[in-house]
C-alpha positions in Angstrom: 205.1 57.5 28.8 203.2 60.4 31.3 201.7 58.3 32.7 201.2 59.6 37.1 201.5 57.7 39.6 198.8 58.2 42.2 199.9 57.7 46.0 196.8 56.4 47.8 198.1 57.6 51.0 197.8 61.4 49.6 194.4 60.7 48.4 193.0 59.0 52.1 194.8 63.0 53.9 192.1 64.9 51.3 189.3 62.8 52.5 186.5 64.8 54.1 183.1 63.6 56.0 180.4 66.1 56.0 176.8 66.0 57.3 173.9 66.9 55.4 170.1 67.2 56.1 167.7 66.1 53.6 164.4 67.3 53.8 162.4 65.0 52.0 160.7 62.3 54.1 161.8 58.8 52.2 161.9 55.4 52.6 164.5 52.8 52.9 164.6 52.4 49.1 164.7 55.8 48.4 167.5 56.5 50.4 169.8 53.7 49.6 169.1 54.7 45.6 170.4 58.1 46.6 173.9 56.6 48.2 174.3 54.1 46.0 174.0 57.1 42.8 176.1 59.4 45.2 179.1 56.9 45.4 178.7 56.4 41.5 180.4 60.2 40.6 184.0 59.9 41.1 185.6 61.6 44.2 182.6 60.6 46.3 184.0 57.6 48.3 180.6 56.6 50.7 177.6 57.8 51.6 175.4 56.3 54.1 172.1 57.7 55.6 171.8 57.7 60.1 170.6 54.9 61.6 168.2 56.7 63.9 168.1 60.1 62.2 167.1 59.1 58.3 167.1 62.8 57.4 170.5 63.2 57.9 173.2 61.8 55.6 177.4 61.6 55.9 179.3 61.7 52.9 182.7 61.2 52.4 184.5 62.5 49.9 187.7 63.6 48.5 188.7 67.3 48.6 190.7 67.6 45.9 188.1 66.4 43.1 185.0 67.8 44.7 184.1 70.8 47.0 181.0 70.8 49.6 178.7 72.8 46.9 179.4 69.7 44.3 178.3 66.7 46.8 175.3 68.9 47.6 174.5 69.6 43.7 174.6 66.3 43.1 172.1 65.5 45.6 169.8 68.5 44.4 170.4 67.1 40.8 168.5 64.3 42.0 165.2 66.4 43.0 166.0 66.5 46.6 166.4 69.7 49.0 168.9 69.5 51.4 171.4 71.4 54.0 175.0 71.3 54.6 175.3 71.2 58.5 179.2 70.9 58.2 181.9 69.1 58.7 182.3 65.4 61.1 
């Protein structure tokens, strides 16, 4: 048995938005491949890129599997340099 039940409604309270600036100037493309690998390491439930500022990215994930200094890693990892600015 041991299996654990997972209550989804926990999960969605531990959910945190953050902003973060990316310094690199990049193109559609490039900034769709960065969500789309962002929302491929578990915990990380969307990121999405402003619509008018393209330097500045949201990403929501959960607090309990990842902290701010991971989601930023991750998006260092992929030869980028960016901020936090803080929370939504």
């Amino acid at each position: 048995m041991g299996a654990v039940a997972l209550n989804i409604h926990s999960e969605q309270a531990h959910d945190i938005e953050i902003v973060m600036h990316v310094d690199e100037t990049m193109v559609e493309e490039q900034r769709n491949d960065l969500a789309r690998s962002l929302e491929d390491y578990p915990g990380i439930n969307s990121c999405v890129f402003c619509n008018k500022r393209f330097h500045l990215m949201l990403v929501n994930y959960n607090r309990n599997r990842l902290t701010s200094q991971d989601v930023l890693g991750k998006v260092m990892a992929q030869h980028y340099h960016a901020e936090l600015i803080g929370p939504v």
